[in-house]
C-alpha positions as protocol buffer text, in pm:
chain_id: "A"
residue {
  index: 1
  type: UNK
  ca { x: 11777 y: 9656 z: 25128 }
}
residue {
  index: 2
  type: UNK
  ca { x: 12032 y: 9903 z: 24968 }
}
residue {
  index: 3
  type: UNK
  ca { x: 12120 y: 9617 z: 24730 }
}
residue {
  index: 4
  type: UNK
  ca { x: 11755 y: 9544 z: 24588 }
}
residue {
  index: 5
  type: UNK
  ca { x: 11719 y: 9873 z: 24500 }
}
residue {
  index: 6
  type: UNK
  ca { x: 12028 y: 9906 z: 24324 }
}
residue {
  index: 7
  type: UNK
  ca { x: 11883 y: 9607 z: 24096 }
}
residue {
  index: 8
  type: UNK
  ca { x: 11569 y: 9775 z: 24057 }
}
residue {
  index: 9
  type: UNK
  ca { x: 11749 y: 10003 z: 23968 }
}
residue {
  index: 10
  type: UNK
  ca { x: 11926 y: 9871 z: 23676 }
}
residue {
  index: 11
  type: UNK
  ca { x: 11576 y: 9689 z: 23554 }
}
residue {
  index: 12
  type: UNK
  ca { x: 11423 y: 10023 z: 23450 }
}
residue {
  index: 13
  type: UNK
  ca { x: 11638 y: 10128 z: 23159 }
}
residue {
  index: 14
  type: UNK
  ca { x: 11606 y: 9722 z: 23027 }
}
residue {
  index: 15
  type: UNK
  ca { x: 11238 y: 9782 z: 23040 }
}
residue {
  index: 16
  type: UNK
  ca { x: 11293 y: 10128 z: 22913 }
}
residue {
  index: 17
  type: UNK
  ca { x: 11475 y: 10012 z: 22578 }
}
residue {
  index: 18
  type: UNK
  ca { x: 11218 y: 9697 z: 22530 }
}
residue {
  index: 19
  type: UNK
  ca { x: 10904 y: 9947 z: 22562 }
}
residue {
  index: 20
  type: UNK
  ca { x: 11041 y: 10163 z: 22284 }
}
residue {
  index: 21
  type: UNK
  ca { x: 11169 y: 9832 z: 22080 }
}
residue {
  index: 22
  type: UNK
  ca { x: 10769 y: 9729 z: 22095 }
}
residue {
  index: 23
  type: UNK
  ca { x: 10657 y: 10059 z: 22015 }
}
residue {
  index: 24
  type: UNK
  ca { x: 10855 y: 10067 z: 21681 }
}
residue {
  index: 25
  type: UNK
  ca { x: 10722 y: 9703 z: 21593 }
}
residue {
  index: 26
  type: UNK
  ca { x: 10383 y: 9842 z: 21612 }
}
residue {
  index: 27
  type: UNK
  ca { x: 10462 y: 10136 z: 21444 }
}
residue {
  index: 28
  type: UNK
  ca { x: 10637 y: 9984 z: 21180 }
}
residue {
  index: 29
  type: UNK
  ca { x: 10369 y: 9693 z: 21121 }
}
residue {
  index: 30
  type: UNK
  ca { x: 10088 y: 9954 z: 21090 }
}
residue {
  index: 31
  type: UNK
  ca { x: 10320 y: 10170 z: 20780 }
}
residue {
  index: 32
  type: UNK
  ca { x: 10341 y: 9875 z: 20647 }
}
residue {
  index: 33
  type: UNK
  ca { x: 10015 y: 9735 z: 20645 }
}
residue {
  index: 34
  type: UNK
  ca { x: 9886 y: 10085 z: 20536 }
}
residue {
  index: 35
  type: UNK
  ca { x: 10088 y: 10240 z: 20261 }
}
residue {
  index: 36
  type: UNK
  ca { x: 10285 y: 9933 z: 20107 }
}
residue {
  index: 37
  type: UNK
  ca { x: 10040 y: 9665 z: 20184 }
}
residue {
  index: 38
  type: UNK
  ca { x: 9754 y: 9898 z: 20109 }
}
residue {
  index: 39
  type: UNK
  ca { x: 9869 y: 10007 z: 19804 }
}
residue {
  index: 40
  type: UNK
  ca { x: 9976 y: 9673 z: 19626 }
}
residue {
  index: 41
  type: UNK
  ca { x: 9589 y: 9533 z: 19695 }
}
residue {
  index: 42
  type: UNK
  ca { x: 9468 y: 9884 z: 19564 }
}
residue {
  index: 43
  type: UNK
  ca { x: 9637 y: 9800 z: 19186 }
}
residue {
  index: 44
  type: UNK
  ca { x: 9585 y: 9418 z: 19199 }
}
residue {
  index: 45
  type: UNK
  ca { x: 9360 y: 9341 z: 18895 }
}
residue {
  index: 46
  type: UNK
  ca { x: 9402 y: 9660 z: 18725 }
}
residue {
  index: 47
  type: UNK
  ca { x: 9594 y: 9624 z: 18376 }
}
residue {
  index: 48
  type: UNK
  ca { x: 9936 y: 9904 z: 18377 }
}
residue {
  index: 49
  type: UNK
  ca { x: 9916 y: 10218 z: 18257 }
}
residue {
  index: 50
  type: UNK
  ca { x: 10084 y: 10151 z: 17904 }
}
residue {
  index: 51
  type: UNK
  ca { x: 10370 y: 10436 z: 17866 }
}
residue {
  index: 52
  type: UNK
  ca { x: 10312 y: 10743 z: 17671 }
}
residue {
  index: 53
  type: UNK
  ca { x: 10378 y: 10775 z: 17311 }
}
residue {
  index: 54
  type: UNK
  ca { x: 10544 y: 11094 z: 17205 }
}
residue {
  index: 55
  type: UNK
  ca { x: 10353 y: 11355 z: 17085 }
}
residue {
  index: 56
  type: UNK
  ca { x: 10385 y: 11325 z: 16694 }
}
residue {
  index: 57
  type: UNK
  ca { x: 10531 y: 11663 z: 16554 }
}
residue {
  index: 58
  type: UNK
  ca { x: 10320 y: 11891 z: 16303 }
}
residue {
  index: 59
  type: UNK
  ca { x: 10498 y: 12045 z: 16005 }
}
residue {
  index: 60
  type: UNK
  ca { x: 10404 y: 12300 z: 15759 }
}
residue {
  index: 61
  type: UNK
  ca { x: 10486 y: 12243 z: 15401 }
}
residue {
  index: 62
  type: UNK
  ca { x: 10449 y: 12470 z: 15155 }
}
residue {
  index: 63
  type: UNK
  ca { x: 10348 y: 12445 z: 14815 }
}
residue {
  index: 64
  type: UNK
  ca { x: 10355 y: 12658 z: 14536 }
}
residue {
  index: 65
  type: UNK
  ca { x: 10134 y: 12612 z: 14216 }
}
residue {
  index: 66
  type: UNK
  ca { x: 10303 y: 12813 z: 13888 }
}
residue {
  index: 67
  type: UNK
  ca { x: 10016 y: 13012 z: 13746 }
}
residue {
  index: 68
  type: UNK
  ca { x: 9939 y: 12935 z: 13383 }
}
residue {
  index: 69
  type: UNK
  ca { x: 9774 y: 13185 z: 13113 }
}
residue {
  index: 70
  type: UNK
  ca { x: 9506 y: 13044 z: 12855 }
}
residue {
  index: 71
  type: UNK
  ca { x: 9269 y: 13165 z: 12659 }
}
residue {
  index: 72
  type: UNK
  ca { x: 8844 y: 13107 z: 12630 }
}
residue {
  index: 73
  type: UNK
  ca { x: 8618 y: 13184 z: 12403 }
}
residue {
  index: 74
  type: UNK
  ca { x: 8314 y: 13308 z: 12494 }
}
residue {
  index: 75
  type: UNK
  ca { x: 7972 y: 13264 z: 12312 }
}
residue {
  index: 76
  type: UNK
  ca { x: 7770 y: 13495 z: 12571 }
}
residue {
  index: 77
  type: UNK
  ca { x: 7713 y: 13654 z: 12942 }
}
residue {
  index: 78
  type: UNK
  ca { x: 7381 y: 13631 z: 13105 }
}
residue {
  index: 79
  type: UNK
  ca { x: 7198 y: 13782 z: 13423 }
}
residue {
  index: 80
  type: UNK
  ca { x: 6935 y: 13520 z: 13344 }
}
residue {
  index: 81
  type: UNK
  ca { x: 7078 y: 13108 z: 13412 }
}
residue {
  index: 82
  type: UNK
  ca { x: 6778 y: 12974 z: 13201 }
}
residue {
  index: 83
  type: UNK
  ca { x: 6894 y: 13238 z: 12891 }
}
residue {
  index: 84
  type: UNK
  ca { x: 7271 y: 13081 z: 12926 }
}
residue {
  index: 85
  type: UNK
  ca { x: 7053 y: 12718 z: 12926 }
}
residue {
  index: 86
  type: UNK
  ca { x: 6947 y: 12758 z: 12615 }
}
residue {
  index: 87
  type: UNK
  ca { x: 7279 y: 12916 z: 12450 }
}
residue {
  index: 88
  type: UNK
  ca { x: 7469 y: 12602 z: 12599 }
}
residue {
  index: 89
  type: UNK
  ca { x: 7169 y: 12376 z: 12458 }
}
residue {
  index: 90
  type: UNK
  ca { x: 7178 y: 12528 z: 12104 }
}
residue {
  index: 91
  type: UNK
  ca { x: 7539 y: 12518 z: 12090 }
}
residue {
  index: 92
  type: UNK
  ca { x: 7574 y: 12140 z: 12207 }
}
residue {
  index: 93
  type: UNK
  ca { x: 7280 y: 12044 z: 11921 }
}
residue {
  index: 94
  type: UNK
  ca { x: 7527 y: 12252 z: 11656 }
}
residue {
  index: 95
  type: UNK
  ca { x: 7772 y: 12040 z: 11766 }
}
residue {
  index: 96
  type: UNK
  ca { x: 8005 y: 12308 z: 11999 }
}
residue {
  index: 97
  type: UNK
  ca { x: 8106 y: 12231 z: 12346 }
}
residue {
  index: 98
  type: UNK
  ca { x: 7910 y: 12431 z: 12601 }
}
residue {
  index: 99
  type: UNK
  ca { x: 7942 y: 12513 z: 12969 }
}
residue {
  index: 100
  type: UNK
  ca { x: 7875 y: 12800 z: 13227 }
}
residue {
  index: 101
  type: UNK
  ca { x: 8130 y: 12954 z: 13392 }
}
residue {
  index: 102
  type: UNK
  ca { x: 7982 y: 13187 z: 13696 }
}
residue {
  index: 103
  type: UNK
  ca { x: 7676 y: 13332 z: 13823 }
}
residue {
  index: 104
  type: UNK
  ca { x: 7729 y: 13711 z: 13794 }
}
residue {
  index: 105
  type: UNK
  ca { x: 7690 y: 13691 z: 13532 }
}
residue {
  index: 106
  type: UNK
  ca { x: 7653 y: 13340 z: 13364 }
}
residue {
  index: 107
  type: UNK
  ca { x: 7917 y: 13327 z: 13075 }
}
residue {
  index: 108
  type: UNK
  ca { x: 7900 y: 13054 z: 12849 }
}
residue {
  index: 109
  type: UNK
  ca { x: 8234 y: 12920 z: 12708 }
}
residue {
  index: 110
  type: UNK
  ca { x: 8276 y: 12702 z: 12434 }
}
residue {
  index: 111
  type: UNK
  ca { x: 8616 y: 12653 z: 12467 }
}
residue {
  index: 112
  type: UNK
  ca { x: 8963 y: 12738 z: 12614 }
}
residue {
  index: 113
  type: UNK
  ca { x: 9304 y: 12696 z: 12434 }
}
residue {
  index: 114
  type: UNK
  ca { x: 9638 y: 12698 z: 12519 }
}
residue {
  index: 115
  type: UNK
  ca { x: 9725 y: 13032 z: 12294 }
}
residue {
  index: 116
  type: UNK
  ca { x: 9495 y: 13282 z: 12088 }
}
residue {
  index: 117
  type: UNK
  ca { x: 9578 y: 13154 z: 11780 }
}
residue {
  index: 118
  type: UNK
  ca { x: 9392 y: 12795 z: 11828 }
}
residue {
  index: 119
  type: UNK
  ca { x: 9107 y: 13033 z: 12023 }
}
residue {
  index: 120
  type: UNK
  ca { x: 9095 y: 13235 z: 11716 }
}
residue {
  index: 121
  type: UNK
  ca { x: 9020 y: 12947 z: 11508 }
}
residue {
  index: 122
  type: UNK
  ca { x: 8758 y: 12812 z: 11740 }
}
residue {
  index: 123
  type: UNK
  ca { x: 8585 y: 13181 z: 11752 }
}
residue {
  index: 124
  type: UNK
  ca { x: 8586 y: 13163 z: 11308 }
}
residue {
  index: 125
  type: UNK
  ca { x: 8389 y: 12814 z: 11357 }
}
residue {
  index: 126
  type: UNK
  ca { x: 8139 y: 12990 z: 11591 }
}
residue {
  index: 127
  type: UNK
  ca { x: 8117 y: 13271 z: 11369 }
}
residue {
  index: 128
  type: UNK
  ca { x: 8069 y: 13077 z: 11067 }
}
residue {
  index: 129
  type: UNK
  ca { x: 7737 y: 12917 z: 11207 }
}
residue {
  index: 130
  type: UNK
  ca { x: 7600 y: 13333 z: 11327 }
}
residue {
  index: 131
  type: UNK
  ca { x: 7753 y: 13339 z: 11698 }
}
residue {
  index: 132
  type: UNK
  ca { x: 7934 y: 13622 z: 11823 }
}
residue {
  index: 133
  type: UNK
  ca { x: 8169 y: 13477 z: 12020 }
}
residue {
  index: 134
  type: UNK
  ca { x: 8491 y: 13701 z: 12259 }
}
residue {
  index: 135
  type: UNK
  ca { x: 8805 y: 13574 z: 12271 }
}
residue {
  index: 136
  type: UNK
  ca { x: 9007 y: 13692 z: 12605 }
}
residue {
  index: 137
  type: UNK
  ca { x: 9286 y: 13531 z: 12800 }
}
residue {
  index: 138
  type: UNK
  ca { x: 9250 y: 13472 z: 13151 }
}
residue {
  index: 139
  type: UNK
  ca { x: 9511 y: 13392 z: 13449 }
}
residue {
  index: 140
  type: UNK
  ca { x: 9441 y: 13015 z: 13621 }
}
residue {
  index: 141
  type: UNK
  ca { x: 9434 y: 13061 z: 14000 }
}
residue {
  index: 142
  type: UNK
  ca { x: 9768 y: 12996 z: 14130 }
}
residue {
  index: 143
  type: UNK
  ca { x: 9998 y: 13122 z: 14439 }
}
residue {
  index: 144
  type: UNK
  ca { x: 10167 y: 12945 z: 14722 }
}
residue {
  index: 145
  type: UNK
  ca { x: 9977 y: 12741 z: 14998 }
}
residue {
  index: 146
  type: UNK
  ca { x: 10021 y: 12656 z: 15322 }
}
residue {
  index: 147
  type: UNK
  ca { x: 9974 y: 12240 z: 15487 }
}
residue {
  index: 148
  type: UNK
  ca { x: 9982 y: 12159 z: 15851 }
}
residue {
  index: 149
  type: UNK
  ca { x: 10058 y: 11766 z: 15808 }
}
residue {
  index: 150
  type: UNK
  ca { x: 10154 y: 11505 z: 16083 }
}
residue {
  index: 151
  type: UNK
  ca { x: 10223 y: 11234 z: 15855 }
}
residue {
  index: 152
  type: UNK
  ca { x: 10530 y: 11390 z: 15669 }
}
residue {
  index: 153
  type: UNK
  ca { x: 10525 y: 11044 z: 15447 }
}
residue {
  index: 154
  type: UNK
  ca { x: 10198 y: 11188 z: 15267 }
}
residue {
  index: 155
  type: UNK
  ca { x: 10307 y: 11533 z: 15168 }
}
residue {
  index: 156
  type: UNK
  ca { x: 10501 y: 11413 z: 14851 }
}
residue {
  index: 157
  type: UNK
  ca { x: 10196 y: 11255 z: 14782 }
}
residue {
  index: 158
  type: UNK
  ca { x: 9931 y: 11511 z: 14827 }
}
residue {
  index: 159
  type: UNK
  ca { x: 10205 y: 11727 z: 14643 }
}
residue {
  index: 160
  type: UNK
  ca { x: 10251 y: 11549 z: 14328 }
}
residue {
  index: 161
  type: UNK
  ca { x: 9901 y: 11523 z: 14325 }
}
residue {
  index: 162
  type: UNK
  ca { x: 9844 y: 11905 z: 14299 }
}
residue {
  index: 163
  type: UNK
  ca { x: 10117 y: 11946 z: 14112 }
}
residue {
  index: 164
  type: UNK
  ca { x: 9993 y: 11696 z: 13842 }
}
residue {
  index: 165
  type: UNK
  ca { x: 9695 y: 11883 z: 13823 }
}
residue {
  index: 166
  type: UNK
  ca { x: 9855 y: 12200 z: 13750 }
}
residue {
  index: 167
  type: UNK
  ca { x: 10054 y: 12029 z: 13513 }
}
residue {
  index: 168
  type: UNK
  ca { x: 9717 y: 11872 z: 13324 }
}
residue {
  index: 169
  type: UNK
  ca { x: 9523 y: 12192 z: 13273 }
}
residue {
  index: 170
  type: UNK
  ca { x: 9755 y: 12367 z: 13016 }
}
residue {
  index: 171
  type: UNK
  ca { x: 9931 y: 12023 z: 12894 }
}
residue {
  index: 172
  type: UNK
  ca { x: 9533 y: 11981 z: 12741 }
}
residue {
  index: 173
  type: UNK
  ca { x: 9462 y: 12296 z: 12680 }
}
residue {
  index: 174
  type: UNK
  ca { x: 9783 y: 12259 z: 12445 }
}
residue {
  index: 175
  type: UNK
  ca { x: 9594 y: 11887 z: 12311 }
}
residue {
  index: 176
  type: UNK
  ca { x: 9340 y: 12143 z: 12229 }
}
residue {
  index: 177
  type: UNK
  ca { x: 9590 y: 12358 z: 12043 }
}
residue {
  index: 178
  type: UNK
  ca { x: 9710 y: 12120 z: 11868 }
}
residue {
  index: 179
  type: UNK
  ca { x: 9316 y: 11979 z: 11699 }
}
residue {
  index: 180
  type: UNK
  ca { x: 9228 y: 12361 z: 11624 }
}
residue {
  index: 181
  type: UNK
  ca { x: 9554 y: 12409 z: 11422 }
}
residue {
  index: 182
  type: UNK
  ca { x: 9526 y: 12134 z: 11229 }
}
residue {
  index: 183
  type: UNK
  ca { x: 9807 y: 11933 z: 11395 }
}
residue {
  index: 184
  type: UNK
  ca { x: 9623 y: 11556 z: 11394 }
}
residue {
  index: 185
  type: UNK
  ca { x: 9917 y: 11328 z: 11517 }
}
residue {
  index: 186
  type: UNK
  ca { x: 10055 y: 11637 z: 11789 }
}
residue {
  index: 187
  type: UNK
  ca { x: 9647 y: 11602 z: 11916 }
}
residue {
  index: 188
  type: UNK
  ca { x: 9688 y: 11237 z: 11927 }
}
residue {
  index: 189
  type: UNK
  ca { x: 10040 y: 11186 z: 12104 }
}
residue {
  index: 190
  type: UNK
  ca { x: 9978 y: 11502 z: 12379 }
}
residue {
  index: 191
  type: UNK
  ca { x: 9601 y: 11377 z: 12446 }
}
residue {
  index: 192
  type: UNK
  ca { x: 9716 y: 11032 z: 12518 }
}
residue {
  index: 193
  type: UNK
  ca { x: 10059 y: 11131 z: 12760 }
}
residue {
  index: 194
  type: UNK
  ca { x: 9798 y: 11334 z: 12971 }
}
residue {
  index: 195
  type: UNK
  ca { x: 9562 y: 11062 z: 13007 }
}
residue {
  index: 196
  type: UNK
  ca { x: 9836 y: 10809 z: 13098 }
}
residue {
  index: 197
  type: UNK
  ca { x: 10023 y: 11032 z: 13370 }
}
residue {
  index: 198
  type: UNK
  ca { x: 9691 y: 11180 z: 13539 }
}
residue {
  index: 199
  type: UNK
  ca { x: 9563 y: 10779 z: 13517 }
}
residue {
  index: 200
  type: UNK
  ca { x: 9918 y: 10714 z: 13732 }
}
residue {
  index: 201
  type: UNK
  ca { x: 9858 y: 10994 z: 13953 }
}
residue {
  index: 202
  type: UNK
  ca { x: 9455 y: 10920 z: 14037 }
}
residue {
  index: 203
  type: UNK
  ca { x: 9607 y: 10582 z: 14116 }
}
residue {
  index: 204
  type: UNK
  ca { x: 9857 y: 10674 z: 14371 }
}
residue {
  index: 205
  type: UNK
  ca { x: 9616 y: 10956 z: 14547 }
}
residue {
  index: 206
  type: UNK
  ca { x: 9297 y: 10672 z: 14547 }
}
residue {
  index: 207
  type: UNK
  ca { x: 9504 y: 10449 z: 14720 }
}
residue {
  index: 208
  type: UNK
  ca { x: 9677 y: 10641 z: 14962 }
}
residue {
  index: 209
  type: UNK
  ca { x: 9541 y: 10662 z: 15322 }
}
residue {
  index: 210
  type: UNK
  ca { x: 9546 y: 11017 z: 15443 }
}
residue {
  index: 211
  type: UNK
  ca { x: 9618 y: 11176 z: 15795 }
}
residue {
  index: 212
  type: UNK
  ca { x: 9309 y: 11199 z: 15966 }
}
residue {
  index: 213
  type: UNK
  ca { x: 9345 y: 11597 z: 15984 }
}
residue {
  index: 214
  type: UNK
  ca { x: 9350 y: 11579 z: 15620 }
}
residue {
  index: 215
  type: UNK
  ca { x: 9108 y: 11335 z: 15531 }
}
residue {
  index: 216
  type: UNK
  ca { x: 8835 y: 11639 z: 15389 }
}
residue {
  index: 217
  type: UNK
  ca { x: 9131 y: 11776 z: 15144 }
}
residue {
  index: 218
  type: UNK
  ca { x: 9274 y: 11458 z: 15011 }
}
residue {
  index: 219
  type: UNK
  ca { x: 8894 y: 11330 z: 14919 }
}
residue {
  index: 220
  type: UNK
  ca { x: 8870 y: 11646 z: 14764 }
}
residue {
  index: 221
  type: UNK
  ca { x: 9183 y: 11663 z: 14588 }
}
residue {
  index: 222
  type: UNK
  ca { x: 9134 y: 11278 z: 14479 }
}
residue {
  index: 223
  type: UNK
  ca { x: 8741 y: 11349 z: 14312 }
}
residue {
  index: 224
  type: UNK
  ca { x: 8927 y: 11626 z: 14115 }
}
residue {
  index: 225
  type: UNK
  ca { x: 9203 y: 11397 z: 13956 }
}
residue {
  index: 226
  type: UNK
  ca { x: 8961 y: 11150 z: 13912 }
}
residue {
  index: 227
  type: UNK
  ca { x: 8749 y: 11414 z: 13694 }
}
residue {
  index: 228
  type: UNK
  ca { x: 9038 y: 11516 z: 13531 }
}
residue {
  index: 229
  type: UNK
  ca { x: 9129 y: 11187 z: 13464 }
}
residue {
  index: 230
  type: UNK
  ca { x: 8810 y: 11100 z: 13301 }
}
residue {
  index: 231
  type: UNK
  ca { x: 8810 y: 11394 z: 13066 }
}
residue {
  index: 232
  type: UNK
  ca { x: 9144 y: 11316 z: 12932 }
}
residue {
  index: 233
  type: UNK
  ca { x: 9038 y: 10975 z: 12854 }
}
residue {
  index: 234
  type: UNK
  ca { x: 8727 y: 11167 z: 12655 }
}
residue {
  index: 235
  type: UNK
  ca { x: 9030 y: 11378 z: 12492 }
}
residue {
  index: 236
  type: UNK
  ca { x: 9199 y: 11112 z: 12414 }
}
residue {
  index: 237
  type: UNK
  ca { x: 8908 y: 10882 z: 12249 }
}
residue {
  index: 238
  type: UNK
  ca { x: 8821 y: 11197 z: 12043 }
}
residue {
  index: 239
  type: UNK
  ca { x: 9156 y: 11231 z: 11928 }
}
residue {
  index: 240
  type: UNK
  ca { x: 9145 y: 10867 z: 11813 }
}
residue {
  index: 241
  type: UNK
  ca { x: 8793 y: 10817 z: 11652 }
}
residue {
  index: 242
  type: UNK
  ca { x: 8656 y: 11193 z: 11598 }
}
residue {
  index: 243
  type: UNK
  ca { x: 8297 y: 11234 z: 11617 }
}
residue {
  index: 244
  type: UNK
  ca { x: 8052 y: 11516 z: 11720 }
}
residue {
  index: 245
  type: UNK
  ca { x: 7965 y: 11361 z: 12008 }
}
residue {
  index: 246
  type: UNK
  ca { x: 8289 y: 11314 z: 12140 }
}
residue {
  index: 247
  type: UNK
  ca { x: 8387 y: 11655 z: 12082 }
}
residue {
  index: 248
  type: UNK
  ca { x: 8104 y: 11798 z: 12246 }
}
residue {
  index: 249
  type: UNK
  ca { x: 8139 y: 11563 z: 12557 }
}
residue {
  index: 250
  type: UNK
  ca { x: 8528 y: 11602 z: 12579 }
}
residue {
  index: 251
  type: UNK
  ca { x: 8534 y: 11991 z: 12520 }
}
residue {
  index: 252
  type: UNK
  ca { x: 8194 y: 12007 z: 12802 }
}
residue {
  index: 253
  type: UNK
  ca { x: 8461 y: 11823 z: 13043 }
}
residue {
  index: 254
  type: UNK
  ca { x: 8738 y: 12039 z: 12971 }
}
residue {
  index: 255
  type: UNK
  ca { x: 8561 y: 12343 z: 13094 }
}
residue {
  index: 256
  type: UNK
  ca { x: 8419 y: 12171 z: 13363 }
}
residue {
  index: 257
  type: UNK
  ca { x: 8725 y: 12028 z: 13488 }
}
residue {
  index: 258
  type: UNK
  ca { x: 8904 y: 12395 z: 13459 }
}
residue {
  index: 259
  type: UNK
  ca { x: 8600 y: 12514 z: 13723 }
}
residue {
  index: 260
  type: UNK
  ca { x: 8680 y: 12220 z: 13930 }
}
residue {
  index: 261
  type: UNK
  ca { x: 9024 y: 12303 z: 13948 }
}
residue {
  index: 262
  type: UNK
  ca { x: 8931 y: 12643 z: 14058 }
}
residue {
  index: 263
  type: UNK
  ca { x: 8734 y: 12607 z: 14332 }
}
residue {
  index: 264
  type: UNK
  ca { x: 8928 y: 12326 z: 14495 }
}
residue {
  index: 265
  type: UNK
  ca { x: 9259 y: 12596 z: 14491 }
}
residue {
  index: 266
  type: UNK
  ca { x: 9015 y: 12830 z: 14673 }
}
residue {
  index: 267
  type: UNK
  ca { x: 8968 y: 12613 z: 14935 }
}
residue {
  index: 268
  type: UNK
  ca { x: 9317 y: 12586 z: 15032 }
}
residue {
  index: 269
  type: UNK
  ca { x: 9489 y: 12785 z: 15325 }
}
residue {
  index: 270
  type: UNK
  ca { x: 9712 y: 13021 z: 15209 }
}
């Protein structure tokens, strides 16, 4: 009797260990069923999370536009748009270049020059024919401005192209010099380099594809070359062939373009 106890005995730890060897299995089978199994069926199908590209870093580039003086000469100032009409209209039929400049009031200009002297000879011409025309030198906007660019490739672009510009307003403004002086072959030669590096540089910009943060800006900055561009071409024929009609058109442009020029350096942040 004492020795079949002593065997049961010795059973119960056996059965002990192989109770807790079962309760593991089940254990284990259900964490694996549940969080490894689980999971792979969860993502089966579904295409991987491609990995993050780095942020691409913003830089602020400054750029400084030199400011340039030159001179207009004015035919009249109205408070009245249709009275400035009908200046610009009687000036264009006598043969003058005519365009308005403002709104408060509206001045018309018939002209701006590189120094007074050429201005001075454009204001005898008007005088000649019974205008009473004011010759006065103004300051082209100018200063420093400020870019927030991604694509650090495109600001010696967009650069060059402002800087062009700058470049082009007093280069014909000193074309212009040059025809009211008498100077034929300086009017030629300076009319054509203008039109050739401003067709180089309207180029370039056209075909350049901005950031998209500064999509707005370069479009803007590319219609202005383009203008600019197009009036130095009408410099440059008039230079060539004369004619009133190309003066009229080329000097128009000219003023127009200088306006342009203006409002697009208003728009940038400074």
């Amino acid at each position: 009797m004492r020795h079949k106890r002593q065997l049961s005995t010795r059973k119960l730890p056996l059965v002990v260990f192989l109770a807790g060897l079962a309760l593991v299995a089940v254990l284990s089978g259900y964490v694996l069923e549940r969080y490894v199994l689980g999971s792979f069926v969860a993502t089966k199908g579904k295409a991987p999370t491609p990995p993050r590209e780095p942020a691409a870093s913003t830089a602020k580039t400054e750029i400084t536009v030199p400011t340039t003086s030159l001179w207009r000469v004015q035919v009249g100032a109205f408070s009245s748009k249709d009275q400035a009409d009908k200046l610009v209209t009687a000036l264009k039929g006598k043969g003058f270049g005519a365009y308005i400049s403002g709104t408060d009031p509206y001045r018309v200009l018939a002209g701006v020059t590189k120094t007074k002297e050429a201005a001075q000879k454009l204001s005898d011409q008007l005088t000649k024919v019974g205008y009473k025309p004011y010759v006065a030198e103004f300051k082209q906007a100018a200063g420093s401005f400020t870019l927030a660019l991604v694509d650090q490739a495109y600001v010696p672009v967009f650069r060059n192209g402002i800087l062009s510009m700058a470049d082009a307003v007093p280069a014909e403004a000193g074309a212009w010099d040059s025809y009211y002086l008498g100077k034929k072959t300086d009017f030629i030669s300076s009319s054509t380099g203008v039109a050739a590096t401003l067709a180089n540089v309207t180029q370039k910009m056209t075909m350049t594809a901005p950031p998209k943060a500064t999509e707005a800006l370069h479009a803007a900055l590319s219609a202005l070359l383009q203008k600019a561009s197009a009036n130095a071409q009408d410099i440059k024929s008039f230079a060539e062939k004369g004619g009133k009609d190309l003066y009229v058109k080329a000097t128009t442009s000219y003023l127009e373009v200088i306006e342009a020029y203006d409002r697009f350096l208003a728009q940038l942040p400074k």
